[in-house]
BAMI-970303 format. One line per 2 residues: their letters; for each residue x negated, y negated, z negated of C-alpha. Coordinates in steps of 0.001 Angstrom, whole numbers, plus 500000, padded with zeros to 6 digits. Each point is the difference from the previous one (the first is absolute). Layout:
BEGIN
A) X/Y/Z; ...
//
This chain:
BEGIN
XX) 500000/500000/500000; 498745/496326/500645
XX) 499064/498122/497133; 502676/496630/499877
XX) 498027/497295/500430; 500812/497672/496975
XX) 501350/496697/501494; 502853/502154/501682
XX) 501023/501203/496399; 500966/496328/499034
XX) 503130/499766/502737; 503001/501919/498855
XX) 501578/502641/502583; 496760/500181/501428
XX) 498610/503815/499631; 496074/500638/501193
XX) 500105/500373/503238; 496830/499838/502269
XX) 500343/497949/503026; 501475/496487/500349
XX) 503442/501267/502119; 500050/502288/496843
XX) 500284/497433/497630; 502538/497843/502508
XX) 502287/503158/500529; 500266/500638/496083
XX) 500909/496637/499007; 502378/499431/502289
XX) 501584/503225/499383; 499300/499060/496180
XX) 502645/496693/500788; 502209/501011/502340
XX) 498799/498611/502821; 500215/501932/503508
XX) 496543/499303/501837; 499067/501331/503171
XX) 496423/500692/500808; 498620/500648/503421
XX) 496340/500580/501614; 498986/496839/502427
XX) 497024/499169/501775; 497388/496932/499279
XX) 500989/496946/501740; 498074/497150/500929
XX) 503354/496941/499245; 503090/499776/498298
XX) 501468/500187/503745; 498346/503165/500296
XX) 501166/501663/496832; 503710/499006/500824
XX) 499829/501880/503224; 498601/502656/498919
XX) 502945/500102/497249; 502786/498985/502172
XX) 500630/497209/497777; 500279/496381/500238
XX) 496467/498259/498468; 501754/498304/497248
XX) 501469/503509/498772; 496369/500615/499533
XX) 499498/498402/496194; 496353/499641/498501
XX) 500078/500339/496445; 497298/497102/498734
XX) 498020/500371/496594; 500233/496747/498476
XX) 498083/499355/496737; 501254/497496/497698
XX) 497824/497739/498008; 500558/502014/496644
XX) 498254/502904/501752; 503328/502145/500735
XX) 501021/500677/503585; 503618/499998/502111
XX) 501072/501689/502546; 501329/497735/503290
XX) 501792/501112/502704; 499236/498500/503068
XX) 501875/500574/503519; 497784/500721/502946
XX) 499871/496281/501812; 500006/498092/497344
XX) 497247/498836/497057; 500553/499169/496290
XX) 500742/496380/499175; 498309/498990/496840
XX) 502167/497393/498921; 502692/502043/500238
XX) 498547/503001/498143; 498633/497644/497501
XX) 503489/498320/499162; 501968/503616/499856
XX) 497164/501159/497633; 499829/496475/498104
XX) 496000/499980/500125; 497702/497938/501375
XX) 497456/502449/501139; 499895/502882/502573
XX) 497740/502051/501494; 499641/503307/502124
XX) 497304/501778/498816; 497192/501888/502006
XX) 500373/503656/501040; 498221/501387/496899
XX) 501942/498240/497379; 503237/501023/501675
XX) 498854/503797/500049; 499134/499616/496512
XX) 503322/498046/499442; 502120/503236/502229
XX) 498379/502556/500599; 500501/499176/503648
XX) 497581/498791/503032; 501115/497012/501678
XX) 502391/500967/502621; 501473/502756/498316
XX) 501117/498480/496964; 503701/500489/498735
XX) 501450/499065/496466; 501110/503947/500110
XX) 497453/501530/497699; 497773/497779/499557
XX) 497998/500602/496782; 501143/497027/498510
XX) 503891/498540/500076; 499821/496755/501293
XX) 502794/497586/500320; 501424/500106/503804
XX) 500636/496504/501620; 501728/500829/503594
XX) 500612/497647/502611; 503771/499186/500511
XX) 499340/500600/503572; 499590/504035/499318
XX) 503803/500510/499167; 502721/502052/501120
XX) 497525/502181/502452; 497858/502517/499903
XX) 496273/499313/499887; 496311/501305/500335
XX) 497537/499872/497096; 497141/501506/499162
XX) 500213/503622/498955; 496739/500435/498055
XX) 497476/501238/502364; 498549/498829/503236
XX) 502222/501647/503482; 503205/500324/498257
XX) 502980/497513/499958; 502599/500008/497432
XX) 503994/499047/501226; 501930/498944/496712
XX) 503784/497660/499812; 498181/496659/499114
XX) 503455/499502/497577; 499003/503250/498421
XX) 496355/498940/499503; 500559/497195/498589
XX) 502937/501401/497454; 497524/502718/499118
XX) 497554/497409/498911; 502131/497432/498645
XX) 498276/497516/502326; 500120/496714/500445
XX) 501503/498482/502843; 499710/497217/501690
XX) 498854/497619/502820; 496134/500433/499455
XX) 498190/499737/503755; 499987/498038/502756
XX) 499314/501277/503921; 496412/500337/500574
//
């Protein structure tokens, strides 16, 4: 049996599993949520990706590390085409300061690589702040390890999560 490594015992309905999808699949089974993941090839643009998916690039959503200036981290949901908007993060969070971190801080902060990151399983719960821009479709994340996609409701994600919701990017 693999040993659990000890970050993943901290999140509750997370059992040791031993690959990232692992981890996604038994916390969303853990809260209900209906995922589905599926194998994909590396592409070079976000234009790229949603062919490849069949999808629409803003049903692509990046989920963004951002570290706080206390030292804790969020979770943002970002639809493909567009970028955060600091101001308007900063006001729905009622801080002054913002920052996405570099790749090894949000491994350390996850447990996931940049581009595969997902609030599913991640070895520590962050709170979710989703773009009101995801709703009422369903949507692409990341599904814990490089080549695989993850389809998920975007209302379910963000129930499951008791995100926050709101008008937080702007077009890029």
């Amino acid at each position: 049996m693999t040993e659990r490594p000890e970050s993943v015992e901290d999140s509750p309905g997370v059992e040791a599993v031993d690959t990232g999808r692992e981890r996604v699949l038994a916390d969303a089974t853990a809260r209900g949520v209906d995922i589905r993941i599926i194998e994909r090839p590396a592409a070079r643009s976000l234009a790229e990706a949603a062919a490849q998916l069949g999808i629409q690039p803003s049903d692509i959503v990046k989920t963004l590390v951002v570290k706080r200036s206390d030292d804790t981290f969020l979770f943002a949901l970002v639809p493909g085409g567009r970028k955060i908007a600091w101001p308007k993060l900063r006001s729905v969070l009622q801080v002054n300061k913002l920052q996405l971190p570099d790749a090894s801080v949000a491994l350390a902060a996850t447990g996931y690589e940049r581009g595969t990151i997902t609030p599913f399983g991640s070895t520590t719960a962050w709170p979710v702040v989703a773009d009101a821009t995801i709703l009422g479709r369903t949507v692409s994340i990341g599904a814990g390890e490089h080549g695989y996609s993850l389809f998920v409701d975007a209302d379910a994600l963000t129930a499951a999560f008791g995100a926050t919701v709101a008008d937080i990017t702007d077009p890029e």
